[in-house]
N, C-alpha and C positions, 0 to 999 in steps of 0.2 A: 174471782181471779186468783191465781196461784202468785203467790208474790215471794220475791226472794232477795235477799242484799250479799252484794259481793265487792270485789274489789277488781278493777279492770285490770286485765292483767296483759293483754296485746290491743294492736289497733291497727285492723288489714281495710283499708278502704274505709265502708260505712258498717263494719260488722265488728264487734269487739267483744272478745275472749274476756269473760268473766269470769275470774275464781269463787265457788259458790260454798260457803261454807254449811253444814249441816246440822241443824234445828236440836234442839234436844226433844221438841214434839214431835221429831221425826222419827224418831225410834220406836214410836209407839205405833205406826201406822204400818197396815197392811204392805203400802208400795213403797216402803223405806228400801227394801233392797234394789227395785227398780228405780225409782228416781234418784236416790242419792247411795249408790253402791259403794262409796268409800268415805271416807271423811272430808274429803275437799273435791268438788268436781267441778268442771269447766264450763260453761256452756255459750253458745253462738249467739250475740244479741243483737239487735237492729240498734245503729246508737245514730237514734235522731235529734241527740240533745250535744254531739260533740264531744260527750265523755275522754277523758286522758287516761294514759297506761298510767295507773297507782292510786285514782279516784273511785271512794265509795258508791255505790250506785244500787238501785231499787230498780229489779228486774220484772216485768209479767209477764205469764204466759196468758195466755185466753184458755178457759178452758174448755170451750167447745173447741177449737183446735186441738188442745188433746184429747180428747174425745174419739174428734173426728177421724183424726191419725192412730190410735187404737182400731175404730172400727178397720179400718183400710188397713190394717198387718194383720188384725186376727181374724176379722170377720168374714172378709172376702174368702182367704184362702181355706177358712172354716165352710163358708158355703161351696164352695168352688169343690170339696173334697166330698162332698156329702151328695149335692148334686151330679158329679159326676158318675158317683159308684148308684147310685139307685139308677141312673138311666141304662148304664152298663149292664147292671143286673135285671134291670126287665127286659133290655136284649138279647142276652146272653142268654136269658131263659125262656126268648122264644125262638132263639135261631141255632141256639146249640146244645141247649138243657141247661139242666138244674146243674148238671156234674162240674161243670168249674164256671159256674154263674159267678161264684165270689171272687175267683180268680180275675177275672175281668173286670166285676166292680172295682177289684183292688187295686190294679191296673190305669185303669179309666181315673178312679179318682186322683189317686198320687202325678197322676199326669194333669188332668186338672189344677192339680195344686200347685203344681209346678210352670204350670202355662201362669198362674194367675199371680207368682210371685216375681214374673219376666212382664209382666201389665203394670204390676206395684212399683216395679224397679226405674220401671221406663216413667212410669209417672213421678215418680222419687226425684230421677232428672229432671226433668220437668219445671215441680215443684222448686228445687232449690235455685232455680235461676232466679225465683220471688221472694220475696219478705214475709208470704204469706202466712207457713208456719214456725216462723221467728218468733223466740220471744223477743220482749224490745225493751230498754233503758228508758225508763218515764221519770228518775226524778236522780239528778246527783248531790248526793248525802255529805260530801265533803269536798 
């Protein structure tokens, strides 16, 4: 589990805005600039414990959820691109030739990739009407 302690800093409904301060083992890590890109960042928690704006609190993520949500931003539109230009390119180069076979793949793919990040996007909707990849407030610290 990724775990992280912050300080509630709003409270819209049952989702509450947590100020998340940044590790000093966090500097050491590969994804320091993507997870924690500045010194204080925010994040959207599921607060099933009632947490108050200015209460300490211990945040998790699941990490197959993030995981999961990695694979589905890079991997789809990563296959989606690749698949796309090899099919184009073995059409291309039996219905029109070799001469702008990659033109087509190039084509084909980026449209691919772009069909599959209007897939992402719509699922994206989707997705946030649920809690599903929320992290969530499991213990208040103060």
């Amino acid at each position: 589990m990724i775990e992280e302690e912050g300080i509630v800093a709003e409270i819209e409904g049952n989702i509450a805005r947590v100020s998340v301060m940044k590790k000093s083992a966090c500097e050491q890590c590969s994804a320091a600039g993507v997870y924690h890109p500045g010194d204080q960042e925010y994040l959207e928690a599921s607060n099933p414990l009632g947490a108050m704006k200015g209460q300490k609190v211990k945040v998790v993520i699941a990490p197959q959820m993030y995981l999961k949500a990695s694979i589905i931003l890079y991997g789809i539109p990563t296959a989606a691109l690749i698949a796309g230009a090899i099919i184009a390119k073995n059409i291309a180069v039996r219905y029109v030739g070799e001469e702008h076979s990659d033109l087509w793949a190039f084509i084909a793919g980026m449209t691919c990739t772009f069909i599959s990040f209007l897939f992402i996007r719509s699922y994206n909707k989707k997705v946030e009407k649920t809690q599903k990849y929320k992290p969530v407030i499991v213990e208040i610290l103060s």
